[in-house]
N, C-alpha and C positions, 0 to 999 in steps of 0.2 A: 492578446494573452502573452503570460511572459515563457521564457524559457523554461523546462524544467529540469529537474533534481534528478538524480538516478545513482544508485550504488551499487546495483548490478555485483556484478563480481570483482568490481573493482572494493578498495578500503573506503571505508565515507570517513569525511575529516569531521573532526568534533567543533559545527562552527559556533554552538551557541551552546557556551555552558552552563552546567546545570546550577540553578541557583541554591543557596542552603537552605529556602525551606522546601524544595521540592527531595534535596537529597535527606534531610529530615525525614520525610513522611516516607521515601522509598523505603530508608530503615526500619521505620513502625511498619513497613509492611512485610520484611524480610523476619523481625521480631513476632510479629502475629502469624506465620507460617512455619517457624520452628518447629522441628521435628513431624511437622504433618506430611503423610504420603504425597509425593510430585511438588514436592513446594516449590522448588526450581519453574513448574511449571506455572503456577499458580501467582508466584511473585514476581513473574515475567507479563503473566496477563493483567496483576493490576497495575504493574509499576508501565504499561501502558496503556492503560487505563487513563493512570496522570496524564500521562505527557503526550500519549495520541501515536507514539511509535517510539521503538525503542532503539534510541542514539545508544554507540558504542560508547561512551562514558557512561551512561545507564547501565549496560551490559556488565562494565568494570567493575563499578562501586556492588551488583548482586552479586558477580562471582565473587568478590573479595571480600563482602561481610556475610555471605554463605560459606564460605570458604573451598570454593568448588573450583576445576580450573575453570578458567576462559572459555577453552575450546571447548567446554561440554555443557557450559550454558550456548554457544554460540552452537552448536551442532541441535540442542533443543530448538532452541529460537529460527533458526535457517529450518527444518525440518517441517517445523508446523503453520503448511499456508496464514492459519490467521494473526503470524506474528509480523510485523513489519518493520525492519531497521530506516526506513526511510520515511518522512511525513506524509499523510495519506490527506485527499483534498476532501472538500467540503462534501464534494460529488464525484461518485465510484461510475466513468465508464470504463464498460464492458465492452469490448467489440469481439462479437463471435467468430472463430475461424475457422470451424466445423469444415466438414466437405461441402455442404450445399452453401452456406456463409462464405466461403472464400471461393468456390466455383462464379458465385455471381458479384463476388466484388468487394468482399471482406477486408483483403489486403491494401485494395483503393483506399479505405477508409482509413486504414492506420496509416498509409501511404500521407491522406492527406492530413491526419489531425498532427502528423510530424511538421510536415510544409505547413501549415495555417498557424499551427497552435506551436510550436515547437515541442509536442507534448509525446513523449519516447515511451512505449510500452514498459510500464514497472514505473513508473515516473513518476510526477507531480509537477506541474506549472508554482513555478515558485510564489506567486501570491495564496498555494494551497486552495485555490478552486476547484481545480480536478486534480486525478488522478486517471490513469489507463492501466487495465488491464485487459489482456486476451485472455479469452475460455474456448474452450472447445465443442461449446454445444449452450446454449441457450432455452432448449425444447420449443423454440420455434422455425421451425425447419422449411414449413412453406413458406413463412414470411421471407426468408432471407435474401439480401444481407439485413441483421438484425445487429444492433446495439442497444445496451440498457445501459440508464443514466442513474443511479440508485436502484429504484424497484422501478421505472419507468421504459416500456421495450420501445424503442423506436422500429418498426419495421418497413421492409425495401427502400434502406437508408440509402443514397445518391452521395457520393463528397460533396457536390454543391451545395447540400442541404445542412452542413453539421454548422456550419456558422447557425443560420436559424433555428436551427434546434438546440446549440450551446446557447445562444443569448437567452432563453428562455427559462435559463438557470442563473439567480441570482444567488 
């Protein structure tokens, strides 16, 4: 697997700009939310919709033909877990860190999918296969440690095990 991506709290760079017919089509969506209740919200959700997560040049081109500041589209979008400024992979794991999840070995897991996979919580493996995120509870509690891979729970995951469990995602 390769390294991944992460913008965390750091600035993300704009590496791959937007093309003009995708910025096209963000304006016809910025045009058809005029004036409706939350459009900021709404023309954040389809303009990634497009593109699968919303790069800071996206971000620019809606505050600026919304005519909104910056910061308060980026306070919307930072605010509402299911916005993402970074690319999200084909496959959403989950690793639980609950108290019973990380009593028996939660943090091993993230420990190892770092060392194996180079793959950093909030992150993306840069061919966009995975992504990792932590949650705090999974509602499988006697399983744990527990991961899910999409809708998929893996339970009393081992780190030896996440190689044969990832290959099994193509």
């Amino acid at each position: 697997m390769e390294q991944s991506t992460r913008t965390g709290s750091h600035k993300a760079k704009a590496t791959n700009r937007l093309d003009n017919r995708t910025l096209d089509r963000i304006k016809e969506i910025i045009t058809a939310a005029d004036g409706q209740a939350g459009a900021p919200i709404r023309v954040s959700q389809e303009v990634q919709g497009l593109i699968g997560h919303l790069p800071l040049e996206a971000l620019d081109v809606i505050a600026k033909e919304m005519r909104i500041p910056p910061s308060e589209l980026f306070g919307i979008t930072s605010f509402y877990s299911f916005f993402s400024m970074v690319p999200k992979g084909k496959y959403l794991i989950q690793v639980c860190l609950g108290t019973s999840c990380y009593v028996k070995g939660g943090q091993k897991i993230i420990d190892a999918l770092k060392k194996e996979f180079g793959l950093e919580p909030e992150g993306t493996t840069s061919d966009r296969k995975f992504s990792l995120k932590t949650v705090r509870c999974l509602g499988c509690c006697g399983l744990s440690p527990v991961l899910a891979v999409n809708e998929n729970v893996h339970r009393k995951v081992k780190p030896r095990q996440l190689r044969e469990i990832l290959s099994s995602y193509q």
